[in-house]
Residue frames relative to the residue before (quaternion, step in Angstrom):
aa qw qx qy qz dx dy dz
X 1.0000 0.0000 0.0000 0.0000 0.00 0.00 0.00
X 0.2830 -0.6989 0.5939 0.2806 3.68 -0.83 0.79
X 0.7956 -0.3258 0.4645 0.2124 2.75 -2.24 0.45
X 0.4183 -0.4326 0.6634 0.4447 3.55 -1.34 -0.09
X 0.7447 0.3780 -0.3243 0.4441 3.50 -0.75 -1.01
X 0.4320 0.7119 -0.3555 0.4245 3.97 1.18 -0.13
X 0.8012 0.3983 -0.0083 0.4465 2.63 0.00 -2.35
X 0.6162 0.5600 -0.1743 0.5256 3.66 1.57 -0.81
X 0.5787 0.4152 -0.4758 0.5161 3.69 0.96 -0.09
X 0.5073 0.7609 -0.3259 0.2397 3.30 1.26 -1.84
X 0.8320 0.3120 -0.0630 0.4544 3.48 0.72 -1.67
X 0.4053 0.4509 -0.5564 0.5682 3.67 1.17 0.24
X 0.7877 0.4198 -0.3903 0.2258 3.76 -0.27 -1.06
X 0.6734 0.3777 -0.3820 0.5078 3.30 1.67 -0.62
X 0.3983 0.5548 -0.6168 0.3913 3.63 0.61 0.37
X 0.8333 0.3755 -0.1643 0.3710 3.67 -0.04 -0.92
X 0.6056 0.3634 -0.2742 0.6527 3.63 1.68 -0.39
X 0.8333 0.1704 -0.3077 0.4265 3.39 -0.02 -0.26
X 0.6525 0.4818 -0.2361 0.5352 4.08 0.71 -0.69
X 0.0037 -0.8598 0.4872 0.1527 3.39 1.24 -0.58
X 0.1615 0.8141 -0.4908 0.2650 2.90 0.24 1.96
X 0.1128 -0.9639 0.2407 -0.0175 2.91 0.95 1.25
X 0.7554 -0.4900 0.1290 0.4155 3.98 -0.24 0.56
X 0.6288 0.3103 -0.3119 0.6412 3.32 1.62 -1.15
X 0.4997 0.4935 -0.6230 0.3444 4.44 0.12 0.29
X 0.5976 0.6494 -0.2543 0.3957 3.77 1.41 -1.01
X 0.7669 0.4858 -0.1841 0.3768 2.93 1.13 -1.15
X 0.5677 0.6756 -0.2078 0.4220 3.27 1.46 -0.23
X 0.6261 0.4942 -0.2313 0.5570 3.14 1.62 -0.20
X 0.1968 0.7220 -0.6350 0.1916 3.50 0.27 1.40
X 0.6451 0.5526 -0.4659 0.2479 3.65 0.01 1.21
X 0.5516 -0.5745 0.2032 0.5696 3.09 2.26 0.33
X 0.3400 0.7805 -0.5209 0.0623 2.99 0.99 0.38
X 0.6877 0.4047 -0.3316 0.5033 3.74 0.83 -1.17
X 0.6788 0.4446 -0.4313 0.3943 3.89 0.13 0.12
X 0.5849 0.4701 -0.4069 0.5208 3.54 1.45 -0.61
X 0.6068 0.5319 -0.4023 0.4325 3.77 0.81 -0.83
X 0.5961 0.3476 -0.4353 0.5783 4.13 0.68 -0.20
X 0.6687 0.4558 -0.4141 0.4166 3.70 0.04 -0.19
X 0.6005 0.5074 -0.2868 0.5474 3.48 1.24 0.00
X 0.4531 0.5982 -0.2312 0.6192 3.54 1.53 -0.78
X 0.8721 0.4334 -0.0901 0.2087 3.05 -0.05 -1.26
X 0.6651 0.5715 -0.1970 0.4384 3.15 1.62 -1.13
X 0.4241 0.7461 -0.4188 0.2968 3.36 1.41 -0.79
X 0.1519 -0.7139 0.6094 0.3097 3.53 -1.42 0.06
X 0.6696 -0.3681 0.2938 0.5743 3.54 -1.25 -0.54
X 0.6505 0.4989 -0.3912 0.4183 3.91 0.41 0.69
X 0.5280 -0.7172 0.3022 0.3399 2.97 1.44 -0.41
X 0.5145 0.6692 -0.3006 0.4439 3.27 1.35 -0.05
X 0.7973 -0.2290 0.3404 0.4428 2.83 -0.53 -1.18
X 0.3372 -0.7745 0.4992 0.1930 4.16 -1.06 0.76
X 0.6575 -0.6031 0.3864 0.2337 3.54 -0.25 1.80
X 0.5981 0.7147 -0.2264 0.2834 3.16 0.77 -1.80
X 0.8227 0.3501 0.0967 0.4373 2.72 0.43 -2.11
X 0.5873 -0.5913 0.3496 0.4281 3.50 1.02 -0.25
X 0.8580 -0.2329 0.3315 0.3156 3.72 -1.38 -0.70
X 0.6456 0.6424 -0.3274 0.2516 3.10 1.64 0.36
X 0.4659 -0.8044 0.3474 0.1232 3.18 -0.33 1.21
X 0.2339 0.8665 0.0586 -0.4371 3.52 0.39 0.23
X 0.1612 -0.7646 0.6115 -0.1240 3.51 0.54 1.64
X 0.2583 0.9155 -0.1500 0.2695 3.23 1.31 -1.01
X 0.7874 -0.1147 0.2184 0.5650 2.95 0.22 -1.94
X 0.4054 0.7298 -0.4762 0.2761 3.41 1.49 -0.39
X 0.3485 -0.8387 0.4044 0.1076 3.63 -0.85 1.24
X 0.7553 0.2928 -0.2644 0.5233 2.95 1.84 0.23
X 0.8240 -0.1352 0.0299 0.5493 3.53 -0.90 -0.81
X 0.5904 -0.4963 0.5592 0.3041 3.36 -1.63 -0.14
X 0.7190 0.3225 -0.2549 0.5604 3.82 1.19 -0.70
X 0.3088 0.4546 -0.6477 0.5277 3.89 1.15 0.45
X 0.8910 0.3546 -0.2584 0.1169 3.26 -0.87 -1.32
X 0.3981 0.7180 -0.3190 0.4736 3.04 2.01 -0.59
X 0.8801 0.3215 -0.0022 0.3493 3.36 0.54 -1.71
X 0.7262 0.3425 -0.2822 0.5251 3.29 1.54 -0.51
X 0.8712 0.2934 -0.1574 0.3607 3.55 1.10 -0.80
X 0.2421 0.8593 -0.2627 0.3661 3.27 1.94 -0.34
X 0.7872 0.4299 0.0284 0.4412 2.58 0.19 -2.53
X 0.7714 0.3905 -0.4083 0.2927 3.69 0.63 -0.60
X 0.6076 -0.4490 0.4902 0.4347 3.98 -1.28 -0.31
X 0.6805 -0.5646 0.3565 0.3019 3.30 -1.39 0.51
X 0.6405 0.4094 -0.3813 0.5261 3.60 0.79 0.01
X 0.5202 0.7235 -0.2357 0.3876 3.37 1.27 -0.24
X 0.6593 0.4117 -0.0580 0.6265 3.30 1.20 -1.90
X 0.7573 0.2005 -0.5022 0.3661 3.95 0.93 -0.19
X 0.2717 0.7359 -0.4763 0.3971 3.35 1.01 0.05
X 0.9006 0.2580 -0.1648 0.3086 3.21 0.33 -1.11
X 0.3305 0.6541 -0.2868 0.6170 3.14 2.37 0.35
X 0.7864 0.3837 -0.3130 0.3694 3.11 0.49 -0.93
X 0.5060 0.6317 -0.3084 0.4998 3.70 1.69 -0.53
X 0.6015 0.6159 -0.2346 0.4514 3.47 0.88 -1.05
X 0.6684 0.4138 -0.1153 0.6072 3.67 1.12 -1.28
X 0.5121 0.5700 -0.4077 0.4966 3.67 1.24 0.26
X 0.7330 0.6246 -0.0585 0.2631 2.63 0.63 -1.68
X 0.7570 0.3973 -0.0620 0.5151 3.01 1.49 -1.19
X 0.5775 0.5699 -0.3120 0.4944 2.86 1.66 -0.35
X 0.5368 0.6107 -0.2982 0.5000 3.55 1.53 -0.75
X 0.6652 0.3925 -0.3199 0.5488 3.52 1.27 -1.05
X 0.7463 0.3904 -0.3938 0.3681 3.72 0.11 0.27
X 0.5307 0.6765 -0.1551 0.4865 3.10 1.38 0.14
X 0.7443 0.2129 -0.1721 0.6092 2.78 1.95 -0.57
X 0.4859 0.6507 -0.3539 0.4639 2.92 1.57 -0.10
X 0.6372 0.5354 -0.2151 0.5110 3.75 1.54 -0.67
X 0.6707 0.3615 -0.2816 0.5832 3.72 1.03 -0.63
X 0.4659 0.6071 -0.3702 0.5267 3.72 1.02 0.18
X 0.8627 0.2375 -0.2386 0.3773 3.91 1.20 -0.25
């Protein structure tokens, strides 16, 4: 069985090999988009809906893009899945501030 941080490299690499989402597509997103997209990931409960926890938030909510992305890419997966793919997202963005910081 992999690791979180495993399963969490796993889906950055297939973000950029397969989705070819590539550092400058990341970098274009200076409005939170790839941290608001894990908060969408994240909020979910074990029904998929929405996370008790956290209140009424739905997340369509906060989802920074389409309605048939999330339908089709995050929707559809299982809960270890959707943080996995939160947890890549919070890479990602972290990678984009990182370069955004050696850049001044």
């Amino acid at each position: 069985m992999k690791t979180g941080a495993e399963l969490i490299a796993i889906e950055r690499e297939e973000h950029t090999s397969k989705h070819e989402w590539t550092p400058e597509h990341d970098d274009a997103y200076t409005y939170g988009e790839l941290p608001t997209a894990a908060i969408a990931c994240i909020v979910m409960d074990e029904d998929l809906r929405y996370n008790t926890v956290a209140g009424p938030l739905y997340p369509l909510d906060v989802w920074p893009w389409g309605q048939d992305d999330y339908y089709n890419n995050i929707l559809k997966k299982d809960r270890i899945g959707q943080l996995t793919v939160a947890g890549a997202l919070i890479a990602a963005e972290i990678d984009r501030l990182q370069r955004l910081a050696s850049a001044d």
